[in-house]
N, C-alpha and C positions, 0 to 999 in steps of 0.2 A: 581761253588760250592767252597767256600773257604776251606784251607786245616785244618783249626780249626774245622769249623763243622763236615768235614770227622773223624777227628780223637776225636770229643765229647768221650766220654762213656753214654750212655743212660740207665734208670735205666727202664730196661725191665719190670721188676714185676710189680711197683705197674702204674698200666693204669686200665684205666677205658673204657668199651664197650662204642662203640658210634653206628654201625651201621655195619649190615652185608646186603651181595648178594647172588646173585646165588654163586658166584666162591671164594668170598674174604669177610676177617672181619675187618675192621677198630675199632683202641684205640686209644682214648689219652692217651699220655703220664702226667701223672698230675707232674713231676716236671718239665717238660722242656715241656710245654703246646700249644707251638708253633709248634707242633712235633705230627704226629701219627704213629704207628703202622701197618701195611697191610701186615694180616697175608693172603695166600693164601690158598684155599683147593683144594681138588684132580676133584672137579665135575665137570661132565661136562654136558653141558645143550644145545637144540636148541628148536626154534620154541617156543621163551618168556618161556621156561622154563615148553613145553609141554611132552620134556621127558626127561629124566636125566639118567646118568651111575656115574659110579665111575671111574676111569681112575687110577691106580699106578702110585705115585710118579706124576702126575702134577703138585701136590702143588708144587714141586720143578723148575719143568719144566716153568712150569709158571712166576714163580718168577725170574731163570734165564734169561729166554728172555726177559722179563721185564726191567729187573737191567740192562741188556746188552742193550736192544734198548733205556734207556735213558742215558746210559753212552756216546753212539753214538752219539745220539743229544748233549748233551755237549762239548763234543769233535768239535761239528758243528759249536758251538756257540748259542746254543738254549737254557733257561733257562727252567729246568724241574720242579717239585717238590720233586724229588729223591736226598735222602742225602745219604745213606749208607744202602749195606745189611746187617744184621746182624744176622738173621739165614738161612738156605738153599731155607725156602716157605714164609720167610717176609723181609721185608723191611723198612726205616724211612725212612719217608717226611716229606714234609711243609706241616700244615694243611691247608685245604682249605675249603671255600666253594664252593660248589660245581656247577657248572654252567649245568641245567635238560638241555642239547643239547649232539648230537653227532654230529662231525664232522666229512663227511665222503667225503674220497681223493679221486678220480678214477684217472688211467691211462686209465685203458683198461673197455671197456663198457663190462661185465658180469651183472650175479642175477639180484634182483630186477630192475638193471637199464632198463636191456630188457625187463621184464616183463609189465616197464610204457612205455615201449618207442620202441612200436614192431616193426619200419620200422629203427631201427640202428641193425648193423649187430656187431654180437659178437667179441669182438677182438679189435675191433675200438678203435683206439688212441685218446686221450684227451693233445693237447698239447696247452695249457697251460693244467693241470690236473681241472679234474674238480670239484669243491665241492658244496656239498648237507649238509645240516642239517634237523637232526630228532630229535623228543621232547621226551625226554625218559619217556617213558608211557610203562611198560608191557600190560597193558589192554587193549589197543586201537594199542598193535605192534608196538611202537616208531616210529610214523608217520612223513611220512616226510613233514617239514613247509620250509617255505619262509621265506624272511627276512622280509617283512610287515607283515607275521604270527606272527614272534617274539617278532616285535617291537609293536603291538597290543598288548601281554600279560602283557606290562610294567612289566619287570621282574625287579628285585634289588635282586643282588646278593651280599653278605656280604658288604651291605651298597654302592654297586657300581652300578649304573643304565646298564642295557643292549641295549647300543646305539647302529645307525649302524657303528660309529665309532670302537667301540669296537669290534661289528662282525667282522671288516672288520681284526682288526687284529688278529683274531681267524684265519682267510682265508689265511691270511702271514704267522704265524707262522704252521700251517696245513701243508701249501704247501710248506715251507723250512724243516720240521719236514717228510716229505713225501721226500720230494727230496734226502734229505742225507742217509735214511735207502735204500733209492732204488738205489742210488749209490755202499751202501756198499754191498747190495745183487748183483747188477751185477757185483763184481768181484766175486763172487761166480755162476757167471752165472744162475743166480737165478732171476725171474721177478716178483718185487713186483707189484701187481694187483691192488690192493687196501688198503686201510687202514681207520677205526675209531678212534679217540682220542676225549678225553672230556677237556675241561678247567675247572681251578676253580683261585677264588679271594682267595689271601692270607689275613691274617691279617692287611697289610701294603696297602691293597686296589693295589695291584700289577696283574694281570689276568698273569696266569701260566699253562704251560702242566702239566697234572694232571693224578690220577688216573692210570691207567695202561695199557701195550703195548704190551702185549702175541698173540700166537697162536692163538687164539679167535678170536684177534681183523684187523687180516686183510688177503687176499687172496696174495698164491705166489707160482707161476710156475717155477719148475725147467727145464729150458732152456727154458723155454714160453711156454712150454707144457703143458694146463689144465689137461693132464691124469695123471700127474705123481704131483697133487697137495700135498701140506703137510698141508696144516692146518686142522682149524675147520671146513670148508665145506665138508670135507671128511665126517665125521659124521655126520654132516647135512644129507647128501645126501643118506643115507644108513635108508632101509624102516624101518617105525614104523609101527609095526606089535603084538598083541598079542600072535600069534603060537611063537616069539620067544622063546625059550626055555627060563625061570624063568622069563622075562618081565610080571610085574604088573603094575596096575594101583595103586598109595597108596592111591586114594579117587575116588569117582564116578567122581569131576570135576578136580585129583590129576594128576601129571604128570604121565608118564607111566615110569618106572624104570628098571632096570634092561636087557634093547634092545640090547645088545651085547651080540653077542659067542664069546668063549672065541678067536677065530681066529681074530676075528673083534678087539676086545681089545689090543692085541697085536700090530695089525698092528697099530692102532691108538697111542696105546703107542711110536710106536718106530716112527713114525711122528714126536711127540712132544718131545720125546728125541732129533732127529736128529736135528730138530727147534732153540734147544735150545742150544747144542753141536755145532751148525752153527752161531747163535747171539756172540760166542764169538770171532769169525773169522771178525764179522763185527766191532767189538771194533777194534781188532787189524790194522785192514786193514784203519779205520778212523785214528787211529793213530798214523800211519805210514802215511798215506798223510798229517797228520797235521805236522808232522816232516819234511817232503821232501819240503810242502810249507814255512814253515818257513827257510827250509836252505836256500832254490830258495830265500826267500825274503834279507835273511841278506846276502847272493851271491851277488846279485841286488845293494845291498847299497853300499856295499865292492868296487862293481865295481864302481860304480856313486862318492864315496868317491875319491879313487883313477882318477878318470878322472876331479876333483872339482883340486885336486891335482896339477894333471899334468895343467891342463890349469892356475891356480895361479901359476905354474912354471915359463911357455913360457908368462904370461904377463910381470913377472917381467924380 
């Protein structure tokens, strides 16, 4: 990211709604139209959006770990669509189009993977990591497709056809974009499990990480312990139940609302605080090895310089 566009000023007010989610609302920006907006809210959602809470301050939490886990990738060398935050629960991007797949990373075979695949034993290692793609469909549960699934849809994305060339670099940058946050988490002693990230085609017909990289979107064991999980599978995992105290339903086929006591809330909050109070450790920690590599490299030359040196010495 060049330090021009970091330091732009964007003129926040006048945008225009393009598109909201469960969790986040996307603007354009109409003067600098290359550029959106991703305002985050506080919801939070499982099971396609079968029940939902409110969660305190995630809009911010969210946004933090966000802003942090693409700052990381950059720092990698990864090219994100993340230019700058500029309020606490938003951020600017490159606009994209938007590529309807999820890609999803495994180290460690958990969820749904056991679910298809009952004779692998929980825990089990994927080295090379492994990746899956799912069609994002709420209504059909973002089912998981194949690559001759995809390449059947003839998708074209902002004028770019969806080749297997193209997947294929969807699977390199996935699995180097996986690699570096799971590096920065285990100096936190922390095991990333999993992770989903979406692509999208820029303007410029470029295919870019996109979208966003929160608590939501991936599993992570502190010391590799699934009990002491912090993300959004904790609340996954906690029943959906009518007795709970004020849980409604807002329609006969509406999601069920309001499924947290206040004890559950909290703990869930303070997950996603700690989540996101921990993403800035991973910034530091990547840029701190990005420092130490680059001393080790101009060390490296310094020496090779000096030894080009001496030996044009002893010939002459």
């Amino acid at each position: 990211m060049t330090t021009n566009i970091v330091n732009k000023e964007f003129d926040l007010k006048d945008k225009t709604f393009l598109a909201s989610g469960k969790t986040k609302t996307i603007y354009q920006l109409n003067k600098e139209d290359q550029y959106v907006l991703i305002e985050s809210n506080s919801a939070i959602t499982a099971g396609d959006g079968a029940k939902k809470d409110i969660l305190p301050n995630k809009d911010i939490y969210s946004t933090t770990t966000t802003v942090n886990n693409f700052k990381v990738l950059q720092l990698s060398g990864i090219n994100t669509h993340f230019v700058k935050q500029v309020e606490p629960n938003s951020f600017i991007a490159k606009k994209c189009s938007m590529i309807p797949l999820e890609v999803i990373v495994r180290r460690l075979a958990t969820g749904s993977y056991l679910k298809r695949n009952t004779h692998v034993t929980e825990g089990t290692k994927f080295n090379p990591p492994l990746i899956e793609f799912t069609f994002k469909d709420d209504v059909q549960h973002d089912p998981l497709v194949t690559e001759q699934d995809i390449l059947e849809m003839n998708l074209k994305i902002g004028g770019v056809p969806i080749t297997s060339k193209l997947l294929s670099q969807t699977r390199h940058i996935a699995t180097l974009s996986f690699e570096a946050l799971e590096r920065a988490w285990q100096s936190l002693d922390v095991t990333l499990v999993d992770f989903k990230v979406e692509f999208g085609i820029t303007s410029q017909g470029e295919l870019i990480l996109a979208d966003v990289i929160d608590n939501d979107s991936w599993r992570i064991w502190p010391k590799g312990d699934k009990t002491l999980m912090k993300d959004k599978q904790v609340y996954r995992n906690l029943p959906t139940a009518l007795n709970t105290p004020g849980a409604t339903p807002t329609t006969q086929s509406g999601p069920l609302v309001n499924t947290l006591s206040d004890q559950q809330l909290k703990m869930i909050e303070d997950n996603y605080a700690w989540v996101a109070t921990s993403t800035e450790k991973l910034v530091e920690f990547t840029a701190a090895n990005l420092t130490n590599n680059n001393n080790n490299s101009n060390s490296n030359n310094n020496n090779n310089s000096n030894n080009n040196t001496s030996s044009s010495s002893t010939s002459v």
